[in-house]
N, CA, C and O of each residue as an XYZ file, in Angstrom:
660
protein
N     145.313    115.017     99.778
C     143.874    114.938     99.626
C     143.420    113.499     99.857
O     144.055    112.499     99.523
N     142.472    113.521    100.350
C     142.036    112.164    100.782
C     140.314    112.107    100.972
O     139.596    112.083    101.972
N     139.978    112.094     99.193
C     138.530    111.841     99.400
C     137.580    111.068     99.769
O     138.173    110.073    100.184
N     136.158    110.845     99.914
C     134.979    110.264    100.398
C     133.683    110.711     99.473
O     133.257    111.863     99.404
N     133.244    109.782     98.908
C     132.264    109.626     98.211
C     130.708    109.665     98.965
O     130.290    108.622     99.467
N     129.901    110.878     99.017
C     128.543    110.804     99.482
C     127.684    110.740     98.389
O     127.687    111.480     97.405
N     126.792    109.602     98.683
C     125.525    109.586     97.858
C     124.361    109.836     98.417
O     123.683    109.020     99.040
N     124.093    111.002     98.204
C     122.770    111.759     98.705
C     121.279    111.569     98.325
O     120.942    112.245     97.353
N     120.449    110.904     98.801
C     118.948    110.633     98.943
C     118.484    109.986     97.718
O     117.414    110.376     97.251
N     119.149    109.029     97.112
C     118.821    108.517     96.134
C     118.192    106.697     97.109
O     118.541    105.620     97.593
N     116.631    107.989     96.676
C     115.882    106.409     97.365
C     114.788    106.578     96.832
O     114.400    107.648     96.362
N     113.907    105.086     96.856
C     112.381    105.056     95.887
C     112.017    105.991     96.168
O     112.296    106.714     95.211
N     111.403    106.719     97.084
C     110.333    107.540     97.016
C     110.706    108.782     96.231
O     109.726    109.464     95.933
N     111.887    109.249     95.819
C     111.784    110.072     94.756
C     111.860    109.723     93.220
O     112.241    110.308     92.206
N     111.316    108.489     93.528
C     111.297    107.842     92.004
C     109.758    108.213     91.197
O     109.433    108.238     90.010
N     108.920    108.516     92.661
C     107.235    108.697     92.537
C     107.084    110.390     92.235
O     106.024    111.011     92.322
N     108.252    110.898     91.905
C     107.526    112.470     91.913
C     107.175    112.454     90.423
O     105.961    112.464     90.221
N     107.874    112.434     89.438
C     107.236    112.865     88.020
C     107.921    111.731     87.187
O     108.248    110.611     87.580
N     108.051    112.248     86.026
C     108.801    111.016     84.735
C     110.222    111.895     84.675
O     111.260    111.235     84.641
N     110.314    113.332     84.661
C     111.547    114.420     84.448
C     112.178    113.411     85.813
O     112.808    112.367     85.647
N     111.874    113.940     86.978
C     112.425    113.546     88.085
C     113.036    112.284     88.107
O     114.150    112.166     88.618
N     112.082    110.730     87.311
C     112.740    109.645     87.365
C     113.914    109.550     86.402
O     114.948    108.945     86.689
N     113.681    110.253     85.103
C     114.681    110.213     84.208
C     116.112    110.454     84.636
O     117.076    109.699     84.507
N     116.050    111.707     85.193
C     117.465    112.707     85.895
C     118.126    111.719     86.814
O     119.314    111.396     86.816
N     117.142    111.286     87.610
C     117.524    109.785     88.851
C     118.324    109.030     88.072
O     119.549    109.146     88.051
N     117.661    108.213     87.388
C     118.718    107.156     86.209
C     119.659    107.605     85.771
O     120.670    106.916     85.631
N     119.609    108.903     85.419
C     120.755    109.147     84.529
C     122.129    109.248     85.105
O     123.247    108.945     84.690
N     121.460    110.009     86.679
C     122.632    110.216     87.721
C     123.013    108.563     88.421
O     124.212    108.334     88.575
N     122.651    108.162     88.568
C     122.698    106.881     88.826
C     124.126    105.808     87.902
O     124.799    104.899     88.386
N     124.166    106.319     86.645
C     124.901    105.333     85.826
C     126.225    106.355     86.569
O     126.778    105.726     87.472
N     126.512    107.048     86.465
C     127.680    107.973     86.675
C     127.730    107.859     88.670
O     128.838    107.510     89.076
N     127.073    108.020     89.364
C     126.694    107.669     90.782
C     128.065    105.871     90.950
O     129.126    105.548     91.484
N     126.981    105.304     90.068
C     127.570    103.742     90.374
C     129.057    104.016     89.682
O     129.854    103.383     90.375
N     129.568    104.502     88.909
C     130.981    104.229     88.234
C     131.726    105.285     89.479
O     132.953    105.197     89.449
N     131.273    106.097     90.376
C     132.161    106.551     90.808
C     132.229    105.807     92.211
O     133.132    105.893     93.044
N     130.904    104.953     92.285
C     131.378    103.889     93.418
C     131.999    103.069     93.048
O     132.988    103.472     93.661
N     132.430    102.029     92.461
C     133.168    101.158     91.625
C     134.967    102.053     91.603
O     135.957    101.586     92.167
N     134.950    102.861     91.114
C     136.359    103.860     91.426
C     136.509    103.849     93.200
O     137.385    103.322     93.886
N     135.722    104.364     93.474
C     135.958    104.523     94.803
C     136.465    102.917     95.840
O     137.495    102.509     96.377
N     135.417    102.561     95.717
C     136.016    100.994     95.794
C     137.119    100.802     95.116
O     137.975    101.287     95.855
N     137.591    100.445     94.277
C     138.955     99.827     93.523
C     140.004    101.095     94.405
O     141.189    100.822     94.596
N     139.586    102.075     94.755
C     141.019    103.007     95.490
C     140.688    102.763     96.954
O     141.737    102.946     97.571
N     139.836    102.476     97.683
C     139.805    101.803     98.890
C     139.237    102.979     99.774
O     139.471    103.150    100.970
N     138.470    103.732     98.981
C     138.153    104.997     99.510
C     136.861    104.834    100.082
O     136.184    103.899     99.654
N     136.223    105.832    101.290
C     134.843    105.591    101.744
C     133.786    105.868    100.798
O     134.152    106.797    100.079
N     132.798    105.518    100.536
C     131.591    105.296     99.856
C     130.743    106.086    101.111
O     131.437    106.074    102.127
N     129.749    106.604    101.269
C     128.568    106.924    102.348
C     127.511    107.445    101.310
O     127.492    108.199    100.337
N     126.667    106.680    101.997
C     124.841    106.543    102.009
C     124.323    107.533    103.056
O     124.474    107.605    104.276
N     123.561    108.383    102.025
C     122.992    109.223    103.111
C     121.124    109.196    102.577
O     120.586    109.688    101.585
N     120.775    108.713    103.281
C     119.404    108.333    103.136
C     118.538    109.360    104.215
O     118.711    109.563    105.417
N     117.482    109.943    103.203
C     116.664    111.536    104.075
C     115.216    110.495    104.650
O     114.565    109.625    104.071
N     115.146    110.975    105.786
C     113.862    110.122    106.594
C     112.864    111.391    106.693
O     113.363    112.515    106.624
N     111.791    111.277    106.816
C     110.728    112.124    106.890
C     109.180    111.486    107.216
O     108.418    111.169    106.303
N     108.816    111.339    108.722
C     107.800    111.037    109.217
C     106.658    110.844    108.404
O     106.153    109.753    108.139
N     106.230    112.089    107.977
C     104.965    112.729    107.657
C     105.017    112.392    106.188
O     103.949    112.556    105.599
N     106.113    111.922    105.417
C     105.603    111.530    104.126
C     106.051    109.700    104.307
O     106.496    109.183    103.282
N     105.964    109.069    105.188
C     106.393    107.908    105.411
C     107.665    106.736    104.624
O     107.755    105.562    104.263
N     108.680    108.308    104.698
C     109.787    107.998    104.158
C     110.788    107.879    105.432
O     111.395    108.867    105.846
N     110.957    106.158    106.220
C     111.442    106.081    107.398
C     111.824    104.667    107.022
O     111.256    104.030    106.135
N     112.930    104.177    107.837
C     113.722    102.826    107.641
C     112.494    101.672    107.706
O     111.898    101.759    108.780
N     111.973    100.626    106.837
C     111.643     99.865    106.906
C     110.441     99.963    105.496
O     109.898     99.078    104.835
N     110.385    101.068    105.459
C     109.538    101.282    104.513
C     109.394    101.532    102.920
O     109.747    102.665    102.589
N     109.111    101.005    102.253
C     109.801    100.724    100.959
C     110.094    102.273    100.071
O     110.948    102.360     99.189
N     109.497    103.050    100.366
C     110.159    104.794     99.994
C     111.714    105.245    100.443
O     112.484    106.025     99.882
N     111.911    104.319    101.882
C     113.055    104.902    102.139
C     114.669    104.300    101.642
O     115.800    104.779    101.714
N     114.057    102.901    101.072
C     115.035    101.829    100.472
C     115.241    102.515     99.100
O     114.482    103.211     98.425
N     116.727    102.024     98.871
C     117.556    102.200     97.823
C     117.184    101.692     96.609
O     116.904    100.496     96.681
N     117.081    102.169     95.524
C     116.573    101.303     94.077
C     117.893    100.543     93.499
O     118.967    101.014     93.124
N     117.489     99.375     93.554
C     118.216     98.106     92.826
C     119.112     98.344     92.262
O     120.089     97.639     92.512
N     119.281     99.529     91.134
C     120.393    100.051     90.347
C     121.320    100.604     91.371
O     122.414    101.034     91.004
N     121.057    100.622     92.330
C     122.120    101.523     93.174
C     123.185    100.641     93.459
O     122.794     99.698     94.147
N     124.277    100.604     93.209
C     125.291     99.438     94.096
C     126.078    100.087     95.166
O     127.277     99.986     95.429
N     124.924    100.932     95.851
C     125.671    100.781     97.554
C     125.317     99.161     98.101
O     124.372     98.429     97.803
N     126.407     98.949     98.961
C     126.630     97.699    100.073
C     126.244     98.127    101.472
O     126.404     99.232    101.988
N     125.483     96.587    102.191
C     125.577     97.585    103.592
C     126.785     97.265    104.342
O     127.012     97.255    105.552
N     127.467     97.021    103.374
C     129.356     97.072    104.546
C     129.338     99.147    104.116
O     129.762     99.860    105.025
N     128.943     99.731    103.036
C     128.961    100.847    103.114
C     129.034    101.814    104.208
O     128.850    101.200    105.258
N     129.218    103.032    104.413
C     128.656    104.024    105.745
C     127.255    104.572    104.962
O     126.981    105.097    103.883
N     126.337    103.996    106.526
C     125.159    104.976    105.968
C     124.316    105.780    106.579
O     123.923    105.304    107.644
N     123.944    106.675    106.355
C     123.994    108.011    107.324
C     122.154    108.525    107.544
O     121.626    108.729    106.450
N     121.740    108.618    108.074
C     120.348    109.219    108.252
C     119.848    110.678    108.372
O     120.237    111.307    109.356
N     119.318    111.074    107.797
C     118.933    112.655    107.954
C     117.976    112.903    108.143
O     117.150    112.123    107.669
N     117.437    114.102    108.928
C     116.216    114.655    108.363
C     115.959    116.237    108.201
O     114.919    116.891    108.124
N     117.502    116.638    108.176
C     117.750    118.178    107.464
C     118.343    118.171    106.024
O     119.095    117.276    105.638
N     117.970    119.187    105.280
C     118.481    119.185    103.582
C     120.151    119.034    103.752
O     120.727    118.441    102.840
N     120.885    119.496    104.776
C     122.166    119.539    105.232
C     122.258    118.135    105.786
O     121.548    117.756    106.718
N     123.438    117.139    104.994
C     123.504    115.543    105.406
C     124.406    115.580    106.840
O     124.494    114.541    107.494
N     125.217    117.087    107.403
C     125.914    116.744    108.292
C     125.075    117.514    109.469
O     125.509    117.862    110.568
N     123.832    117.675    108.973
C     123.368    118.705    110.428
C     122.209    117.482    110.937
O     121.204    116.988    110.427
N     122.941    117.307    112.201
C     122.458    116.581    113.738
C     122.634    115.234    112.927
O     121.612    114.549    112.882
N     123.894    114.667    112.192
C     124.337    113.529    111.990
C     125.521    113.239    112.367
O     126.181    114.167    112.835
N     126.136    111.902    112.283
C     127.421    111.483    112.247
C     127.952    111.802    111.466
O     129.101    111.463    111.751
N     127.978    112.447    110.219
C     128.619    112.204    109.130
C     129.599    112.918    109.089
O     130.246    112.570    108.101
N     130.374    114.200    109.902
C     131.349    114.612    110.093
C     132.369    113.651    110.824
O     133.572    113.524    110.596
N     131.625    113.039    111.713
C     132.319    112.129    112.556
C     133.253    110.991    111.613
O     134.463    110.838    111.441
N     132.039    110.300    111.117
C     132.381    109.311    109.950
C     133.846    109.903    109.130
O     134.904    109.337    109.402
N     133.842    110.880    108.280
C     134.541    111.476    107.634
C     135.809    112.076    108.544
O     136.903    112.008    107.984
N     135.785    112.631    109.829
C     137.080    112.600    110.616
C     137.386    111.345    110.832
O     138.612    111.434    110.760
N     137.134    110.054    111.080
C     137.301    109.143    111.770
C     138.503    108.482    110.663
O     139.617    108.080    111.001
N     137.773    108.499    108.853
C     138.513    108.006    108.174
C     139.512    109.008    107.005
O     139.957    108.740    105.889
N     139.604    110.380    107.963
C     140.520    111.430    107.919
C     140.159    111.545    106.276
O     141.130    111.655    105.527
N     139.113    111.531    105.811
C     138.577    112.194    104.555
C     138.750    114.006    104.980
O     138.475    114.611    106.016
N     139.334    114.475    103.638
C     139.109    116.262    103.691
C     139.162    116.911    102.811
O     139.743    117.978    102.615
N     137.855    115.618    101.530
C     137.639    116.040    100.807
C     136.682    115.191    100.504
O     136.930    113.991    100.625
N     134.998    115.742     99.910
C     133.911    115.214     99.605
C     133.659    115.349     98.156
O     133.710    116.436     97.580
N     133.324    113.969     97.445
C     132.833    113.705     96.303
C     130.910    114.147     96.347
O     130.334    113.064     96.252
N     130.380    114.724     96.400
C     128.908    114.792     96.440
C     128.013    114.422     94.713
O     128.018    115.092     93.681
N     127.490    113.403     94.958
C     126.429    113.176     93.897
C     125.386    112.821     94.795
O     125.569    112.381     95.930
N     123.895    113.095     94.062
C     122.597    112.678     94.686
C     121.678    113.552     94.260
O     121.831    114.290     93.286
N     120.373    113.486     95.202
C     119.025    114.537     94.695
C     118.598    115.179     95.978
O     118.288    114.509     96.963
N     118.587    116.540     95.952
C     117.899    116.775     94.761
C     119.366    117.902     94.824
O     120.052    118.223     95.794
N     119.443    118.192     93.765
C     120.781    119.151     92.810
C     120.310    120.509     93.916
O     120.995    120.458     94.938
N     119.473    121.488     93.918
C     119.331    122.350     94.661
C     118.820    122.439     96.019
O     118.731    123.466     96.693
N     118.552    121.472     96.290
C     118.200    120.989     97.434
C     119.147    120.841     98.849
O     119.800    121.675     99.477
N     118.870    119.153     99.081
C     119.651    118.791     99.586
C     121.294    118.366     99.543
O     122.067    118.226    100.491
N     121.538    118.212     98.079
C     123.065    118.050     97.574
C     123.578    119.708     97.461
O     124.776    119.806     97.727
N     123.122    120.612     97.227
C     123.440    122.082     98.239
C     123.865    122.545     99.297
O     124.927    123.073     99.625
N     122.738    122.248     99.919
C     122.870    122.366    101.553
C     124.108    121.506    101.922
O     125.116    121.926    102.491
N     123.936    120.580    101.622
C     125.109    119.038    102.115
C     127.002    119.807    101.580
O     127.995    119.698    102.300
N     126.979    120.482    100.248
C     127.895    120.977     99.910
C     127.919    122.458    100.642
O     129.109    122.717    100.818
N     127.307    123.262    101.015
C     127.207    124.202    101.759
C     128.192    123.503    102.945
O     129.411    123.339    102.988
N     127.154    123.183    103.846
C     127.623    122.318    105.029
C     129.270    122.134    105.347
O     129.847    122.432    106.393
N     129.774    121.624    104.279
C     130.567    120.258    104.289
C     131.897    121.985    104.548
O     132.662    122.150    105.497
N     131.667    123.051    103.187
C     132.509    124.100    103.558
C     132.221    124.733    104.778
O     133.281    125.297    105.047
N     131.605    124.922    105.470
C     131.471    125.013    106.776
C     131.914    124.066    107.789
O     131.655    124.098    108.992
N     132.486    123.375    107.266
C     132.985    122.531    108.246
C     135.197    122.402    107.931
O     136.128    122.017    108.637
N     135.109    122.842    106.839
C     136.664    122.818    106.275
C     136.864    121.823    105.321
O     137.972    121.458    104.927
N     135.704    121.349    104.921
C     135.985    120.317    104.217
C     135.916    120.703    102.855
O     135.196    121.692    102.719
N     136.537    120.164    101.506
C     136.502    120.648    100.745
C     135.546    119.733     99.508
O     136.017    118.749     98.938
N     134.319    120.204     99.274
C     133.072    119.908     98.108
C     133.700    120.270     96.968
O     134.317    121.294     96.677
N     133.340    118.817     96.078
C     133.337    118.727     94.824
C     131.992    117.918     94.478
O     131.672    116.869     95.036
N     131.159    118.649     93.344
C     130.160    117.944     92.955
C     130.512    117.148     91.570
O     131.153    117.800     90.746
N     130.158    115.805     91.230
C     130.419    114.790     90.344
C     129.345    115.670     89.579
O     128.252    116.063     89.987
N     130.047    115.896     88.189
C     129.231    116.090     86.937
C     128.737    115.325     86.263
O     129.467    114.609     85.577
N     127.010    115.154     86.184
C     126.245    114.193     85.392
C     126.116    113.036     86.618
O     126.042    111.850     86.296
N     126.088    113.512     88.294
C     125.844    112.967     88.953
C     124.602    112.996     90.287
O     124.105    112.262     91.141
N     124.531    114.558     89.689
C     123.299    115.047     90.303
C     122.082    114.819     89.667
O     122.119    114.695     88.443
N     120.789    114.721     90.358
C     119.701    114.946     89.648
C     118.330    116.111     90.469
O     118.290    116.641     91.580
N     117.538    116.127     89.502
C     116.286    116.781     90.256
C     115.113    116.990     89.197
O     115.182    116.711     88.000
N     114.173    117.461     89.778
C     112.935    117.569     89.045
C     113.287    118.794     88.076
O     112.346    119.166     87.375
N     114.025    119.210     87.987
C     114.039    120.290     87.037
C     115.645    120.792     86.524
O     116.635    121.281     87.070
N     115.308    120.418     85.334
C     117.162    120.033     84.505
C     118.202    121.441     85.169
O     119.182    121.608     85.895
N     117.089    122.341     84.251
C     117.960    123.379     84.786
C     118.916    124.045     86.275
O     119.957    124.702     86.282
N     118.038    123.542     87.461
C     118.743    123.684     88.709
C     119.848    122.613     88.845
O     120.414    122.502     89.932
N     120.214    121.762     87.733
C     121.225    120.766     88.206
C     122.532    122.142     87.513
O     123.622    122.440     88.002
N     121.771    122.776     86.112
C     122.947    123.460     85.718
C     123.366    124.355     86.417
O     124.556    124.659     86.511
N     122.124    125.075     87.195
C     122.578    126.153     87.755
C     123.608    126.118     89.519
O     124.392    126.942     89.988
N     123.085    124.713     90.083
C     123.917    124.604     91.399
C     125.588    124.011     90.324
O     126.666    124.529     90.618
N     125.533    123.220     89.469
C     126.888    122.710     89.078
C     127.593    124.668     88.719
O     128.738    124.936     89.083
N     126.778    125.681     88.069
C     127.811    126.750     87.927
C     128.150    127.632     89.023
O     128.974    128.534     88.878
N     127.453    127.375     90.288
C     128.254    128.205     91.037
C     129.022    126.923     92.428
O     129.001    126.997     93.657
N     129.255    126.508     92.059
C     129.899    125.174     92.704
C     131.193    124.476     91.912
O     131.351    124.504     90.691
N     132.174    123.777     92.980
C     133.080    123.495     92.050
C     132.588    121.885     91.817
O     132.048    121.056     92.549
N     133.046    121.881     90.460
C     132.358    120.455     89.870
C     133.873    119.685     89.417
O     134.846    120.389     89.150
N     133.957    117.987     89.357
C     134.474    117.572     88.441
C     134.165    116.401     87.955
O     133.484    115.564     88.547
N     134.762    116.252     86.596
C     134.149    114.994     85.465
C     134.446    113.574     85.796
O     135.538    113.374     86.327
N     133.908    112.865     85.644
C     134.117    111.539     85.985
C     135.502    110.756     85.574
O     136.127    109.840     86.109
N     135.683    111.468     84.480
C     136.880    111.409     83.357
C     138.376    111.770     84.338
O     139.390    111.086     84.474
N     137.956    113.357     85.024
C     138.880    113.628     85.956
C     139.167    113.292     86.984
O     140.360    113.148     87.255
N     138.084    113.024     88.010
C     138.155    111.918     88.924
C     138.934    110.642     89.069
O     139.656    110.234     89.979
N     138.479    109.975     87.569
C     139.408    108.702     87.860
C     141.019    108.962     87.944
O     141.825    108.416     88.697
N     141.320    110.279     86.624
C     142.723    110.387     86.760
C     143.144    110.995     87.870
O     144.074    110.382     88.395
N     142.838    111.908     88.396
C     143.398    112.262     90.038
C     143.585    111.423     90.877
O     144.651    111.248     91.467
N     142.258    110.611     91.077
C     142.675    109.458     91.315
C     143.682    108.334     91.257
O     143.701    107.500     92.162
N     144.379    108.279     90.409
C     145.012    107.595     89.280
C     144.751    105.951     89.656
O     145.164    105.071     88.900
């Protein structure tokens, strides 16, 4: 096994939807950053996948589409652009992930039923094997984080590091 860490659409502009929404963000965020920090110390890929969207002027340069401060992605990171709920549809990011023979995905990000769905959908469609970080997802509404973590395979941060070892 040889995993890769995606962090899915954790950028300002979903910091502006509600107070639920910003809370869930933070929370996923403390657990987000410790599994980059792991990932780093095992020398493993990190990827940034940042969602662009014209029409709500969430596009590179613009302060919606930038990363919030708490985030400790690097731009030595991989970082990936989207503009389907699926992070590998009409991206590199399969590429990325063959290139550094990852064939197995760590997924944390927002939104829990959303786009970190689709992206875990995806990723088994491709042979790759999704695991979602528990207490790493977020979204506007608690309950869809519980309900994509129960029909999805999840694991604890706790377990992570030790598989890791």
């Amino acid at each position: 096994m040889k995993p890769g860490l995606l962090v899915v659409d954790i950028q300002k502009a979903f910091f502006e939807n509600d107070a639920t929404t910003t809370q869930s963000l933070e929370h996923a965020i403390e657990y987000i950053n410790a599994a980059i920090a792991l990932f780093r110390a095992k020398h493993l890929p990190v990827i940034c996948v940042q969602h662009m969207d014209q029409e709500d002027n969430i596009v590179p340069g613009e302060a919606a589409f930038e990363l919030p401060e708490q985030l400790t992605i690097l731009d030595s990171d991989v970082h990936i652009c989207k503009t389907y709920g699926n992070a590998f549809n009409k991206t590199p990011l399969a590429d990325e992930l063959r290139k550094r023979e990852v064939d197995t995905v760590i997924i944390t990000g927002f939104c829990a039923e959303d786009c970190v769905l689709s992206t875990y959908r995806g990723a088994q469609d491709l042979d790759l094997a999704p695991i979602l970080l528990h207490n790493a997802l977020a979204s506007g509404i608690p309950e869809n984080i519980q309900f994509v973590e129960s029909i999805s395979d999840i694991i604890s941060y706790g377990a992570l590091k030790k598989v890791l070892g």
